[in-house]
OpenMM code with the backbone's topology and positions (N, CA, C; nanometers):
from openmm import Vec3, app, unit

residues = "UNK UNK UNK UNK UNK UNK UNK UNK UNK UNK UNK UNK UNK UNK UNK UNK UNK UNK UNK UNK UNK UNK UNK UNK UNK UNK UNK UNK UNK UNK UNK UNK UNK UNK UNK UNK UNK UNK UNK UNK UNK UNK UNK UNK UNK UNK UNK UNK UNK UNK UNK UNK UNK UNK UNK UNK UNK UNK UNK UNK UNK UNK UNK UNK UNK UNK UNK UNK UNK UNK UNK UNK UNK UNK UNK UNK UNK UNK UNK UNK UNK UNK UNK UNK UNK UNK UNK UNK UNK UNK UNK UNK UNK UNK UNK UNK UNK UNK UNK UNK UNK UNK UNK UNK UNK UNK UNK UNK UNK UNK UNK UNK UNK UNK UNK UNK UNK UNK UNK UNK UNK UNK UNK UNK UNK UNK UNK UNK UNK UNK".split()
positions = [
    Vec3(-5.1794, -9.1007, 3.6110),
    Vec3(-5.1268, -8.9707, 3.6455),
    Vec3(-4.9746, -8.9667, 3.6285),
    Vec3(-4.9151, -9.0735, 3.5825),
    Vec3(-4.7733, -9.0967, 3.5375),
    Vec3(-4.6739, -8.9591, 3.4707),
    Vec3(-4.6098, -8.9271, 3.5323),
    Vec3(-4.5252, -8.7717, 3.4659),
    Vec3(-4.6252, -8.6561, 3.4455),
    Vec3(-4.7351, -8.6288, 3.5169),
    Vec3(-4.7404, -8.5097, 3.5342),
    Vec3(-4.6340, -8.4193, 3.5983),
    Vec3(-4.6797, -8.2895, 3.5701),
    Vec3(-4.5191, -8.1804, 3.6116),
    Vec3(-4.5914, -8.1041, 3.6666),
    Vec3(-4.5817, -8.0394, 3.8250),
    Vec3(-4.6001, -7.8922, 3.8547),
    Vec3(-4.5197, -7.8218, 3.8772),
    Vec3(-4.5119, -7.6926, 3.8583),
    Vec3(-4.4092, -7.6016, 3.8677),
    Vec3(-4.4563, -7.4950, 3.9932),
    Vec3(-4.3786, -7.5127, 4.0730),
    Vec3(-4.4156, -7.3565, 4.1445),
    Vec3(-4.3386, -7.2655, 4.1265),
    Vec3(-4.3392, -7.1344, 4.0875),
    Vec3(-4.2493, -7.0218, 4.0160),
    Vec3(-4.2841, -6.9333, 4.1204),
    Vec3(-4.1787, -6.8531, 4.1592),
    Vec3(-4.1532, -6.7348, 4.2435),
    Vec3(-4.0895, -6.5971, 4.2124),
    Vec3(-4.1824, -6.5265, 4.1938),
    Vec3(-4.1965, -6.4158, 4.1660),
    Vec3(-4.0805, -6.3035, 4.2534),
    Vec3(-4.0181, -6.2350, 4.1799),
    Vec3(-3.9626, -6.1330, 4.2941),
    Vec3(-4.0613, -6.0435, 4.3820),
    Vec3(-3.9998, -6.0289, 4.5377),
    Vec3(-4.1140, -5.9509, 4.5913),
    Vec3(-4.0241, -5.8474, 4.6623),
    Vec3(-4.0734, -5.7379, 4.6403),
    Vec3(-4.0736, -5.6199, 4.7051),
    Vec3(-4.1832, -5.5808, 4.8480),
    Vec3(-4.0621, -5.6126, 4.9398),
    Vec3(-4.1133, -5.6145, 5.0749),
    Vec3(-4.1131, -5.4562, 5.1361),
    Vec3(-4.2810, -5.4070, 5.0979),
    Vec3(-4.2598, -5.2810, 5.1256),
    Vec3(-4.2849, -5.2186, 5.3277),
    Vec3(-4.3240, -5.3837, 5.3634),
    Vec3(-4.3371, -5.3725, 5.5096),
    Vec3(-4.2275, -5.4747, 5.5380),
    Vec3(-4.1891, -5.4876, 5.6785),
    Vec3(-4.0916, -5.5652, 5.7083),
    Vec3(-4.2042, -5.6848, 5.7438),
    Vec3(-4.2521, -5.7220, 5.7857),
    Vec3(-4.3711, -5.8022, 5.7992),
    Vec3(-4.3653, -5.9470, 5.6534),
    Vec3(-4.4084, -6.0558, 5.6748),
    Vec3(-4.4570, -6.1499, 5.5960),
    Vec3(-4.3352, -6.1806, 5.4911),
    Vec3(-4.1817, -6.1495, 5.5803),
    Vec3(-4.1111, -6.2178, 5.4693),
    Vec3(-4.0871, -6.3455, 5.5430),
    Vec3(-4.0485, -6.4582, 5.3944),
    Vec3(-4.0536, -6.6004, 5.3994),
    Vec3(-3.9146, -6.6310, 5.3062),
    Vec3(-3.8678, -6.6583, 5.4651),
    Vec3(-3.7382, -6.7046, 5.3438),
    Vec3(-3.7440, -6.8454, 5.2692),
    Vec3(-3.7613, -6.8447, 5.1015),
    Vec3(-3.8006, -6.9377, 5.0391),
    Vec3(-3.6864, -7.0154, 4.9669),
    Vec3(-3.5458, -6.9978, 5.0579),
    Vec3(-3.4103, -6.9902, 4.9308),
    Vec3(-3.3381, -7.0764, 5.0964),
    Vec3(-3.4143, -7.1055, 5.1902),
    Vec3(-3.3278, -7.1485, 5.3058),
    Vec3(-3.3721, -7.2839, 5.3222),
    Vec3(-3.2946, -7.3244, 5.4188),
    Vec3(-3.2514, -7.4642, 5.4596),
    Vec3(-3.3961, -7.5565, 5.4767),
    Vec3(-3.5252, -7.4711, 5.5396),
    Vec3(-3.6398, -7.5131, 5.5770),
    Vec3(-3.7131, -7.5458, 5.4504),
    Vec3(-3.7366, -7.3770, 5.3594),
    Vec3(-3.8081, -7.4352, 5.2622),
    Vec3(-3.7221, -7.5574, 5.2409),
    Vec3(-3.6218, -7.5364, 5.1630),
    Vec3(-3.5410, -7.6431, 5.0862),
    Vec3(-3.5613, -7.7923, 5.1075),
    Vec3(-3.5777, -7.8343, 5.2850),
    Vec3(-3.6143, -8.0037, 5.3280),
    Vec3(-3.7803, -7.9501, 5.2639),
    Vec3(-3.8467, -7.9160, 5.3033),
    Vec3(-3.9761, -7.9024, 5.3101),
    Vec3(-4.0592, -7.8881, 5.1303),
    Vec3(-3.9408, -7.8496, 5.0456),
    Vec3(-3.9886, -7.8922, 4.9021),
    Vec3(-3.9115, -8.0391, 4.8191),
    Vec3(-3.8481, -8.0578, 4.9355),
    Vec3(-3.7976, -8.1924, 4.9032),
    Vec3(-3.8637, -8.3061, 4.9584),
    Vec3(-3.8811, -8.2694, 5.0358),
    Vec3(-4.0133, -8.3882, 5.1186),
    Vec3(-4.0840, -8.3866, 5.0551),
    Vec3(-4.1858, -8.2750, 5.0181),
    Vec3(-4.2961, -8.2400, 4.8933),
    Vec3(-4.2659, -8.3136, 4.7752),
    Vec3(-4.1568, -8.3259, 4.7329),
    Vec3(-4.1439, -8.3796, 4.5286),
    Vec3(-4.1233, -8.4927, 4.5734),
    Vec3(-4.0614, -8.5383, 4.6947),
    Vec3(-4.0916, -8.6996, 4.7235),
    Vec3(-4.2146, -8.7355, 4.7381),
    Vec3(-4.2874, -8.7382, 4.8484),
    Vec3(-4.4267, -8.7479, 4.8403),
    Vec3(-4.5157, -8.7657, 4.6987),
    Vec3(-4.4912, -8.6461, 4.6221),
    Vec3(-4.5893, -8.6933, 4.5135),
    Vec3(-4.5046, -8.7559, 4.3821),
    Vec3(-4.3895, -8.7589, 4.4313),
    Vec3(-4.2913, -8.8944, 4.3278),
    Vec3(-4.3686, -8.9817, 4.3513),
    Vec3(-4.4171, -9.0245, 4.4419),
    Vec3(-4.4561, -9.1658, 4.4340),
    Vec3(-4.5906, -9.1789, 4.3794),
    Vec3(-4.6649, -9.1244, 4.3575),
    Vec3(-4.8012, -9.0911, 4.2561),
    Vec3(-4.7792, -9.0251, 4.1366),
    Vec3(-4.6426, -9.0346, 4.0597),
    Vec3(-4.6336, -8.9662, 3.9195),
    Vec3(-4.6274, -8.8666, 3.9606),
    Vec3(-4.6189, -8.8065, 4.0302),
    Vec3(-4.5818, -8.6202, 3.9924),
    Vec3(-4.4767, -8.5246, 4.0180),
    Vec3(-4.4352, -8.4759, 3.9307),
    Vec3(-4.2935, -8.4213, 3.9503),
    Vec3(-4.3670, -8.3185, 3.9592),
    Vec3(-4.2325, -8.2409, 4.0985),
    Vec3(-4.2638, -8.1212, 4.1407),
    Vec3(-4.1164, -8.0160, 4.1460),
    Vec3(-4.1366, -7.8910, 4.0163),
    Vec3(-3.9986, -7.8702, 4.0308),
    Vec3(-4.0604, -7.7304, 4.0584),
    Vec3(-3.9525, -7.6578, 4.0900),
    Vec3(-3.9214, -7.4717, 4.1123),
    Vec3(-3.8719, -7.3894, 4.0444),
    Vec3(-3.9149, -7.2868, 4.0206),
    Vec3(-3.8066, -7.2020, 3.9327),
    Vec3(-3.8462, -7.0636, 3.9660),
    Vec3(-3.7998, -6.9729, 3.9087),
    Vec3(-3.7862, -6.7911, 3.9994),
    Vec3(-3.8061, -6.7602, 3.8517),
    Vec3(-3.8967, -6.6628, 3.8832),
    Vec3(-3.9096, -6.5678, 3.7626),
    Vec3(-3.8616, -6.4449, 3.7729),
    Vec3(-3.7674, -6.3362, 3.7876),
    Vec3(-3.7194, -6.2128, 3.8477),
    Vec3(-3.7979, -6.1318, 3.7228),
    Vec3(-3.8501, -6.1731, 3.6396),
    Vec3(-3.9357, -6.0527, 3.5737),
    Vec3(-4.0360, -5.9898, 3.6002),
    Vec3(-4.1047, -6.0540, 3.6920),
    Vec3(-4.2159, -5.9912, 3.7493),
    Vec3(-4.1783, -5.9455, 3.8768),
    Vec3(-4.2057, -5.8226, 3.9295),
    Vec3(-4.2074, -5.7742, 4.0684),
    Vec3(-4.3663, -5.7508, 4.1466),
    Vec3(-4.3547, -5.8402, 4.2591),
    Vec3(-4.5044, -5.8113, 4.3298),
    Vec3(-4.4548, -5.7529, 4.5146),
    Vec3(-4.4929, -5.6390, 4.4933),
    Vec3(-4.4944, -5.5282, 4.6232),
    Vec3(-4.6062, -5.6347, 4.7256),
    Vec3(-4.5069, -5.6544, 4.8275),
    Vec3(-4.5514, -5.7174, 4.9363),
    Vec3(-4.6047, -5.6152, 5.0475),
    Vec3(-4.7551, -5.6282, 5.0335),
    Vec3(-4.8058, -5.5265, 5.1326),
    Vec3(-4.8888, -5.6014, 5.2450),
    Vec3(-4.9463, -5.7503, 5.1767),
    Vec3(-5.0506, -5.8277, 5.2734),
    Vec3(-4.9612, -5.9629, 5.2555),
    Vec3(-5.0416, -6.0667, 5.3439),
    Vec3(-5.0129, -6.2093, 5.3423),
    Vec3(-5.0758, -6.2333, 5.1978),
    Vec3(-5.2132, -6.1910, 5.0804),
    Vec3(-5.2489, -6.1815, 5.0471),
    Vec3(-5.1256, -6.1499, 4.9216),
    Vec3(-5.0308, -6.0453, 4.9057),
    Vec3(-4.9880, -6.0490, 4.8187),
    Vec3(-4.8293, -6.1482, 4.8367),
    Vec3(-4.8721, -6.1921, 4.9382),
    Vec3(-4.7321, -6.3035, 4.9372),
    Vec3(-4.7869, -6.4156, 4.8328),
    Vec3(-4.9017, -6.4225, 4.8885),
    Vec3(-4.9348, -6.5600, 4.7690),
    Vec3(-4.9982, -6.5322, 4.6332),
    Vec3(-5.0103, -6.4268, 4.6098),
    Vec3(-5.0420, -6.3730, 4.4582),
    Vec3(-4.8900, -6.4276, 4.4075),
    Vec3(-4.7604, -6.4021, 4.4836),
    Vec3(-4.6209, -6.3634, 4.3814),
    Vec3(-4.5408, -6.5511, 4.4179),
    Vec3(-4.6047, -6.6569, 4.4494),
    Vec3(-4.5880, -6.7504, 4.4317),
    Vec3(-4.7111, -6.8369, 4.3020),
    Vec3(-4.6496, -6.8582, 4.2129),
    Vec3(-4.7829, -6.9070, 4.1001),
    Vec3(-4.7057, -7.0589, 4.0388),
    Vec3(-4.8470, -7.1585, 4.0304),
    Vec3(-4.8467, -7.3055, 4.0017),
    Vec3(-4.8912, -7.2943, 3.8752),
    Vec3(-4.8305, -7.3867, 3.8043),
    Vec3(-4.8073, -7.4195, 3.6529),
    Vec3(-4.8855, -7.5791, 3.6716),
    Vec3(-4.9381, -7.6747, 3.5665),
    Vec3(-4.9682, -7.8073, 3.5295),
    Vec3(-5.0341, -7.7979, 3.4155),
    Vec3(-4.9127, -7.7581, 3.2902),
    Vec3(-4.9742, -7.8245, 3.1896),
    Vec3(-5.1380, -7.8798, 3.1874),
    Vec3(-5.1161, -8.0090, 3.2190),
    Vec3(-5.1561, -8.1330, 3.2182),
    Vec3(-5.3206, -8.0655, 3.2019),
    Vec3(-5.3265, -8.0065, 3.3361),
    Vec3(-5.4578, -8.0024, 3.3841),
    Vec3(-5.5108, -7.8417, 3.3549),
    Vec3(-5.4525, -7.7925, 3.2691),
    Vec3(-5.5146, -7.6370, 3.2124),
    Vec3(-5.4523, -7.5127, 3.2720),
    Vec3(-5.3420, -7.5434, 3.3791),
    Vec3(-5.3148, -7.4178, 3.4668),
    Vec3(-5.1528, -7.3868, 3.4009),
    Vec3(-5.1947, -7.2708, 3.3361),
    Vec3(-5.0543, -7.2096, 3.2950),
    Vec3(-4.9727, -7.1033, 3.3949),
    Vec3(-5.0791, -7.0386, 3.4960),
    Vec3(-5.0289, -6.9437, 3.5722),
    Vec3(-5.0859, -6.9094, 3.7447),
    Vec3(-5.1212, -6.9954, 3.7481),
    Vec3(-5.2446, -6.9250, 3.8669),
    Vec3(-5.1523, -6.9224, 4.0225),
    Vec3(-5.2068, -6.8076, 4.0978),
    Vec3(-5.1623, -6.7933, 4.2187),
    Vec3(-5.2015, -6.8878, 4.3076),
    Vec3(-5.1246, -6.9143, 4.4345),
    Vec3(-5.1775, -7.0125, 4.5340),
    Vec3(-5.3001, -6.9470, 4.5706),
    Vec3(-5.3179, -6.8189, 4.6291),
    Vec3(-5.4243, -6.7797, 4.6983),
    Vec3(-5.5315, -6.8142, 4.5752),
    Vec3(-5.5348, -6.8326, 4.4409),
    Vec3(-5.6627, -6.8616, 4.3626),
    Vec3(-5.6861, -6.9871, 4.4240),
    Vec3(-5.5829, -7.1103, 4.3987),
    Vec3(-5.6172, -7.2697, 4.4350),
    Vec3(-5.6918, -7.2539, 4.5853),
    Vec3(-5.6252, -7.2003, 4.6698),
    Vec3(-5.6441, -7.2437, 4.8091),
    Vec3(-5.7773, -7.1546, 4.8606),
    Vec3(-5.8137, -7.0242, 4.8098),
    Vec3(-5.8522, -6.9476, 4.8591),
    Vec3(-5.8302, -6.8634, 5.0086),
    Vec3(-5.8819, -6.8221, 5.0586),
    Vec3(-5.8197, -6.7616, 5.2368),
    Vec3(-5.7361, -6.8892, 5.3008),
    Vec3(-5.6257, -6.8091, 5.3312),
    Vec3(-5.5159, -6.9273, 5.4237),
    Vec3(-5.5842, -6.9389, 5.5843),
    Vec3(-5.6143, -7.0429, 5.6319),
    Vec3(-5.6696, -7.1097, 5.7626),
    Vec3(-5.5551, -7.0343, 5.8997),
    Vec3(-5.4515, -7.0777, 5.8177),
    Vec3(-5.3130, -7.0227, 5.9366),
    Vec3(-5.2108, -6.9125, 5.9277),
    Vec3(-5.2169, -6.8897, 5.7663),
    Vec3(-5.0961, -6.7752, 5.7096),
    Vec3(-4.9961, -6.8889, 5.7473),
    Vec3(-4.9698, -6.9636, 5.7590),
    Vec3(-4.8527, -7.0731, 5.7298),
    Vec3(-4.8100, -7.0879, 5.5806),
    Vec3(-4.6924, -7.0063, 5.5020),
    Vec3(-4.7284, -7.0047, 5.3703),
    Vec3(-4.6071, -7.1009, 5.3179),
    Vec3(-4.5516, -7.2230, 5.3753),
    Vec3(-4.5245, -7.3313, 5.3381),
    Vec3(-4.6394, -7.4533, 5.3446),
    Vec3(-4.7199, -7.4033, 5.4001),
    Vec3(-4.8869, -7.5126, 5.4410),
    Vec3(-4.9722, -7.4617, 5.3387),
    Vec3(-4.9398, -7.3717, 5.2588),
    Vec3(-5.0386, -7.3188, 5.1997),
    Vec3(-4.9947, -7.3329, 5.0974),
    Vec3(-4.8158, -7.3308, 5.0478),
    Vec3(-4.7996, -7.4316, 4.9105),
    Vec3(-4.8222, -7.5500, 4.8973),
    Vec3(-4.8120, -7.6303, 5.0328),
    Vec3(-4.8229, -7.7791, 5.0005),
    Vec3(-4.9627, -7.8021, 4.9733),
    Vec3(-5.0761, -7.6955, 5.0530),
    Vec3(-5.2219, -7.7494, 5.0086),
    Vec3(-5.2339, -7.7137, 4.8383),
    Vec3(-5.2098, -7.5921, 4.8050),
    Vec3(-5.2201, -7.6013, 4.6467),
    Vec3(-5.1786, -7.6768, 4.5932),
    Vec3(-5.0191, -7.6921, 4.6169),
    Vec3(-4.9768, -7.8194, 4.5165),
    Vec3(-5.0660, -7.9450, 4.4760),
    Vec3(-5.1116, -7.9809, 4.6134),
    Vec3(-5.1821, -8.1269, 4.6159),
    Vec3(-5.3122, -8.1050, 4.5396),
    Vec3(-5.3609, -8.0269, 4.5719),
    Vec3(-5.4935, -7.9803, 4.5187),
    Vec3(-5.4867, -8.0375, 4.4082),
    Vec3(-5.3771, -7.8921, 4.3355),
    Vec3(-5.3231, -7.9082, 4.1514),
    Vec3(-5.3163, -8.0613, 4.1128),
    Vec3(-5.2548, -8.1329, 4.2280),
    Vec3(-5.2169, -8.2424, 4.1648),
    Vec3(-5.2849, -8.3754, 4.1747),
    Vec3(-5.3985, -8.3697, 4.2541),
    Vec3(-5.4965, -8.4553, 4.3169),
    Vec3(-5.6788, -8.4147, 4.2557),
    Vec3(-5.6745, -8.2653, 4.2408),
    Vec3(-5.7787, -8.3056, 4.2472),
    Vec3(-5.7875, -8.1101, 4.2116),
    Vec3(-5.7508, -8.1190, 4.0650),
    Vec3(-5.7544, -8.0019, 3.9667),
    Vec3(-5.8676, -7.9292, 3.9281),
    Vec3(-5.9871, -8.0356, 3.9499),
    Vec3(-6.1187, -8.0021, 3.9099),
    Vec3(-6.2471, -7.9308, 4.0126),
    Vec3(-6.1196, -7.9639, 4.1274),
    Vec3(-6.2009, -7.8371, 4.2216),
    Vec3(-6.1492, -7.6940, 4.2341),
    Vec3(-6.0628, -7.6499, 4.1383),
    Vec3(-6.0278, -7.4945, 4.1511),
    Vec3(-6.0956, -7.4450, 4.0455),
    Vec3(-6.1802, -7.3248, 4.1308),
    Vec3(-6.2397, -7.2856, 4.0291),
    Vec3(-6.1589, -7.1820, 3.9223),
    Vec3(-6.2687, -7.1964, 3.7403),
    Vec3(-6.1544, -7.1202, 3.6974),
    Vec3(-6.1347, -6.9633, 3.6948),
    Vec3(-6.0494, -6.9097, 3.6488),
    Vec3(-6.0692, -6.7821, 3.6419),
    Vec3(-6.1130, -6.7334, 3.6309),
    Vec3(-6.2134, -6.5845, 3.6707),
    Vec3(-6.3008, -6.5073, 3.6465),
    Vec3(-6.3354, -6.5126, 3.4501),
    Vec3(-6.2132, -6.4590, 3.4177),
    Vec3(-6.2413, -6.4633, 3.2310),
    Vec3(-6.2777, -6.5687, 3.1874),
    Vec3(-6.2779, -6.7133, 3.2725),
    Vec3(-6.2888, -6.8387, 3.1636),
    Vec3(-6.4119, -6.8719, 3.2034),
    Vec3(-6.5179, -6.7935, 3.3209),
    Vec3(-6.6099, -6.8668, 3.3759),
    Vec3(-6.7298, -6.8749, 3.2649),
    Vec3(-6.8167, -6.9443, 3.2543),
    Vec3(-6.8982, -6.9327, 3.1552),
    Vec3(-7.0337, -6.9606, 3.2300),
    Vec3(-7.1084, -6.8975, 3.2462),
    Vec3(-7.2972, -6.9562, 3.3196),
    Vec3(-7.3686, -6.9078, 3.1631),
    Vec3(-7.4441, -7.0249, 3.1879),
    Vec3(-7.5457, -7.0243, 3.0876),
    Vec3(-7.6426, -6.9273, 3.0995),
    Vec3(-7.7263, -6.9451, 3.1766),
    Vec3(-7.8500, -6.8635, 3.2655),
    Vec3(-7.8489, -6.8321, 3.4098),
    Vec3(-7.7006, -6.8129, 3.4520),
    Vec3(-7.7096, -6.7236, 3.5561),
    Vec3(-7.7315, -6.7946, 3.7228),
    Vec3(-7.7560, -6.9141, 3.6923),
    Vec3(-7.8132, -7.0167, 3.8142),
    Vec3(-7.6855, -7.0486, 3.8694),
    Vec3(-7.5881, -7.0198, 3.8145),
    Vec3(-7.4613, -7.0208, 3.9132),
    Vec3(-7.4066, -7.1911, 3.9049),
    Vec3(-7.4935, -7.2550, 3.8369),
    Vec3(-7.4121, -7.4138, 3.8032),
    Vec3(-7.2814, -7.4517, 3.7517),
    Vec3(-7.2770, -7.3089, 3.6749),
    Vec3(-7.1312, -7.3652, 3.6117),
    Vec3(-7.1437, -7.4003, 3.4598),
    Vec3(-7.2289, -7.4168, 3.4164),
    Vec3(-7.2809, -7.5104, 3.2897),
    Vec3(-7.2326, -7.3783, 3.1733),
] * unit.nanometer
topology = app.Topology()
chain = topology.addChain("A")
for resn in residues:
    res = topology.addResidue(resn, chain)
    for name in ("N", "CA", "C"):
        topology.addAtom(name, app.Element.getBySymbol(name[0]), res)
């Protein structure tokens, strides 16, 4: 698993409630994604950040907080996907607990997110996957 890369990219959000903002540019995230790229430094995986201001996602739910945070890995087929796809429903709305579970996911164990609606393929409908 030597030099894999994930990216988590952050979307601009338009906070149309005062509700579910996360400051992602402060002192907390900041130890808390540094602890994170340490952690999986030591299993090959670089974990970097970057802001995309081209996209705008209107913050109306906890739901669209994690649509406008999206994980990248090459490696393993994911060019774009939202946390809420990896993680599915958040346990706590803790949405620094809810990047670190995607990340790891992405980076541990890629083959349990399912894929996107467009890429799914069933043969006969039995729901296997095949």
């Amino acid at each position: 698993m030597a030099g894999k890369e994930i990216t988590v990219t952050f979307y601009r959000q338009n906070h149309v409630r005062d509700n579910w903002k996360v400051d992602l540019q402060g002192a907390e995230s900041q130890r808390f994604f540094g602890t994170l790229a340490d952690d999986l430094s030591r299993s090959g995986v670089i974990l970097k950040q970057a802001v995309n201001d081209g996209f705008t996602i209107d913050i109306n739910s906890y739901g669209d907080l994690l649509n406008s945070i999206r994980i990248s890995s090459p490696t393993d087929g994911f060019a774009n996907v939202c946390i809420g796809h990896v993680i599915g429903q958040s346990p706590n709305l803790d949405l620094l607990d809810d990047i670190r579970r995607a990340v790891t996911r992405i980076a541990f164990a890629p083959e349990t997110v399912p894929p996107e609606d467009h890429n799914r393929k069933v043969c006969h409908n039995c729901g296997c996957g095949c």
